[in-house]
N, C-alpha and C positions, 0 to 999 in steps of 0.2 A: 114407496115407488122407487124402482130402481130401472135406469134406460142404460144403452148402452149404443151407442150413435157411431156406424162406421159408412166408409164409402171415399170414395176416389177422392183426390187431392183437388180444391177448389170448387167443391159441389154446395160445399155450404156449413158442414159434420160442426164448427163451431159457433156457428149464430146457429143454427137450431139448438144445439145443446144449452146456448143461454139462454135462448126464448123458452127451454123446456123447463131449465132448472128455475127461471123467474116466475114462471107459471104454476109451479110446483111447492116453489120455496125450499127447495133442497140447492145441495154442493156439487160444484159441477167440477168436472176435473178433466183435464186439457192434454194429452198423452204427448203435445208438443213441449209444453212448460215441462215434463217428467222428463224426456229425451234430450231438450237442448239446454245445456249450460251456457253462459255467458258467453258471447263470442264466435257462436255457432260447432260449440266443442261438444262432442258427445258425451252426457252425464253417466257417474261410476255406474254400470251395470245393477250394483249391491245398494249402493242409496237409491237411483229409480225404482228398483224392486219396493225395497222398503216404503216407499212415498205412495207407493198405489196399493199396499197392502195394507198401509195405515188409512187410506181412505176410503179404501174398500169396506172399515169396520163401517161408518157411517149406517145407517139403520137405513137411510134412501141418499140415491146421488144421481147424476146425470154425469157417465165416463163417455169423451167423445175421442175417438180414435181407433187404427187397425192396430195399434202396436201388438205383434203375438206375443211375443217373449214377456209382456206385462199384466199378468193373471189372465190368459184369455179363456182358458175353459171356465176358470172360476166366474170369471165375469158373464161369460154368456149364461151358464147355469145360473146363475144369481139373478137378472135381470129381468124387470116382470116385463119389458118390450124390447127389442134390438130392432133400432130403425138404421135400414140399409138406403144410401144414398147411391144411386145408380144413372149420374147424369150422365151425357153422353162428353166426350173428350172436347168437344170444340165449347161446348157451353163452360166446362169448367178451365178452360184455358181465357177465357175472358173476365170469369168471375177472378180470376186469378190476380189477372193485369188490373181488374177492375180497385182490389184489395191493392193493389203493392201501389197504385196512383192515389190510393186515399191515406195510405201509411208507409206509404216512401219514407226512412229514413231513422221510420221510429217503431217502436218495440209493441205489436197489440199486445192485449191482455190475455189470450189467450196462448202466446209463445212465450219461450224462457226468456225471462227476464237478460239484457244485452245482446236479442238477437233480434237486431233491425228488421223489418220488413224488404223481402229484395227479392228478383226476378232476373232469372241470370238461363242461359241455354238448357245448364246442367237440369234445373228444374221445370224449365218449359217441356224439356224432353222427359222428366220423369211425368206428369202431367196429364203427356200425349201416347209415351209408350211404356216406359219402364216402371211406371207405377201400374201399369193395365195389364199385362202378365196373363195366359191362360191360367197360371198359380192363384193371380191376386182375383180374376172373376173366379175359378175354382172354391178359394174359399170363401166369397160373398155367397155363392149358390149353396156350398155346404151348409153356412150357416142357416139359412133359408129351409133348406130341406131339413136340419136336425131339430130347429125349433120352428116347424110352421104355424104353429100356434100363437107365437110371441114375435114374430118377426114380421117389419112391414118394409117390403121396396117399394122408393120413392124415385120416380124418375126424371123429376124438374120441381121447378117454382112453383108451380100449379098444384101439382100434389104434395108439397110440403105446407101451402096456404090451406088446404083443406083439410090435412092432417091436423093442423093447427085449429083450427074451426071445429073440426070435430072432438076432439079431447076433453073428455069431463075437466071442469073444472075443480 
C-alpha cells in the first residue's frame, strides 16, 4: 500500500499520515523533516532529493506533504490512494494554534529535527492566504481530476473519522 497525504497547512496531513502508517504497518515520511534542517534552514536541495528517492524505494509507505519539487509525479503515479485534505482556512488556523500550544518550544516528530514548533504572522499568513493560492487549489483539483479513481477529498474531522472507520484493515 502506498498513500500519498496532501492538503493545506494545519488540516491535519500529519496525524492522518501516522494514524495510516500505524494501521498499515508501513513508513511514513514527513516532507517537513526532508525540507527543514536544524534551525529552520532550508535542507541541500540534492540530499532532500536523495532522502525521498531512497524512501520512495520502500515496497509501501505513507508520504505526507505538497512539496512539488520532491518526486511528485512519481509519487502520485505510485500511490495506490492520494488523500486530499481540503479544510476550510479558519478551522486550520486553530488546529494550528492548537499544535504550537501543545509543542511550544519543542521539536514534533514529524518536523526536522532542531526546528521548535512556532506560530509567528509570517505563517499565520501563509495558513490563511499564501499557502491558498488559485495555484495551490489549482493543483489539489488537478490532482483530483487526473487520479479520480485513487484520490479522496476530505473536508473536516468528520470525514477524516470515517475514512478512518472505513478502511480495510
Amino acid at each position: 500500500m502506498k498513500i500519498a497525504v496532501m492538503g493545506y497547512s494545519g488540516a491535519g496531513k500529519s496525524t492522518l499520515a501516522r494514524a495510516l502508517g500505524e494501521r498499515y504497518g508501513i513508513p511514513v515520511l514527513h516532507f517537513d523533516r526532508v525540507h527543514w534542517a536544524p534551525g529552520w534552514q532550508e535542507r541541500d536541495r540534492g540530499e532532500a532529493h536523495r532522502m525521498v528517492h531512497a524512501f520512495m524505494e520502500h515496497p509501501a509507505w505513507v508520504i505526507e506533504g505538497n512539496y512539488i519539487r520532491f518526486e511528485y509525479e512519481r509519487r502520485l503515479a505510485e500511490a495506490d490512494e492520494i488523500v486530499i485534505l481540503d479544510f476550510p482556512r479558519s478551522v486550520c488556523l486553530i488546529r494550528a494554534w492548537k499544535r504550537y500550544f501543545r509543542y511550544r518550544g519543542r521539536t514534533r516528530a514529524d518536523m526536522g529535527e532542531g526546528c521548535p514548533e512556532k506560530m509567528d504572522l509570517e505563517f499565520m499568513w501563509w495558513i490563511l492566504w499564501k499557502g491558498r493560492t488559485r495555484q495551490k487549489r489549482g493543483e489539489f483539483r488537478a490532482v483530483w481530476e487526473r487520479y479520480p479513481d485513487k484520490s479522496v477529498v476530505l473536508k473536516g474531522q468528520r470525514d477524516i473519522d470515517r475514512y478512518l472507520e472505513e478502511l480495510p484493515c
